[in-house]
N, C-alpha and C positions, 0 to 999 in steps of 0.2 A: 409409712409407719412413723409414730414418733417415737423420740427417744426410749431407749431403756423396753418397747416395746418387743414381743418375739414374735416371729412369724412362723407360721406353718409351716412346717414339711408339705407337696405335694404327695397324691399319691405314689407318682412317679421317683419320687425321692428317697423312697426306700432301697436302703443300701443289702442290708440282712438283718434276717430277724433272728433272735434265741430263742431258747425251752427257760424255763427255771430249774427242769427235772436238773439232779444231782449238780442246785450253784449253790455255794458258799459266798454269804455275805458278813461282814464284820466291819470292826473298826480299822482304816488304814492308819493306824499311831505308829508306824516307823517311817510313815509317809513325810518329813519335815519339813517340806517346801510349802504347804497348807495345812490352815486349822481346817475342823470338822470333815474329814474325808472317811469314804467310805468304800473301801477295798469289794469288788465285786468280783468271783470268781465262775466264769458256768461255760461249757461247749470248749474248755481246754484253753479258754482267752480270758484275763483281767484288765476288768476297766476300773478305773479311780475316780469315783465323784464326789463333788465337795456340795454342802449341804452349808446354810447359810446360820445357821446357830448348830446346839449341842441336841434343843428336842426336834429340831427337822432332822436330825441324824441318826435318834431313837426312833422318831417314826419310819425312816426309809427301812435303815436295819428291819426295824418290825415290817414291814411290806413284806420285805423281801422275804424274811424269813418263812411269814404267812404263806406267802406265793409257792415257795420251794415249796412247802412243807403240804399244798392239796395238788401240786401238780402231777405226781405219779398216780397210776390204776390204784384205787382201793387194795388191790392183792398187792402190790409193791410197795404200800408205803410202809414206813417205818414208822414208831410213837416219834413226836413233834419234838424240835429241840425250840426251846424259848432263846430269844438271843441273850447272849451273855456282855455285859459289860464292866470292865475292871471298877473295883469300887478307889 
């Protein structure tokens, strides 16, 4: 590989997968050790990603939120919450 390159996961390299059902994603701003982090909570565990500007951070947020928000049965879900971000 060269530098700065990433390499695949095999498939055997799968550790555990998640749902999106009931995750909560936002901004991690009390996170201070990194800019642009983004607090993912879902399955009772949170991970911390750091996102390389402020619109890769808007876009993830927005994934995620997208993701949550078609992952439950049509009878379960709830109206969509937009992600919110401090002005």
């Amino acid at each position: 590989l060269r530098s700065g390159d990433i390499q695949k996961p095999g498939k055997g390299d799968l550790i555990r997968a998640y749902t999106l059902q009931h995750a909560e994603s936002g901004l991690g701003n009390d996170y201070l050790k990194r800019k642009n982090v983004i607090r993912v909570r879902l399955e009772g565990e949170q991970f911390l990603l750091q996102a390389a500007d402020v619109p890769s951070v808007v876009e993830w947020i927005e994934g995620f939120h997208a993701g949550t928000n078609i992952s439950l049965d049509l009878d379960h879900r709830v109206m969509p919450k937009g992600p919110m971000f401090p002005r």
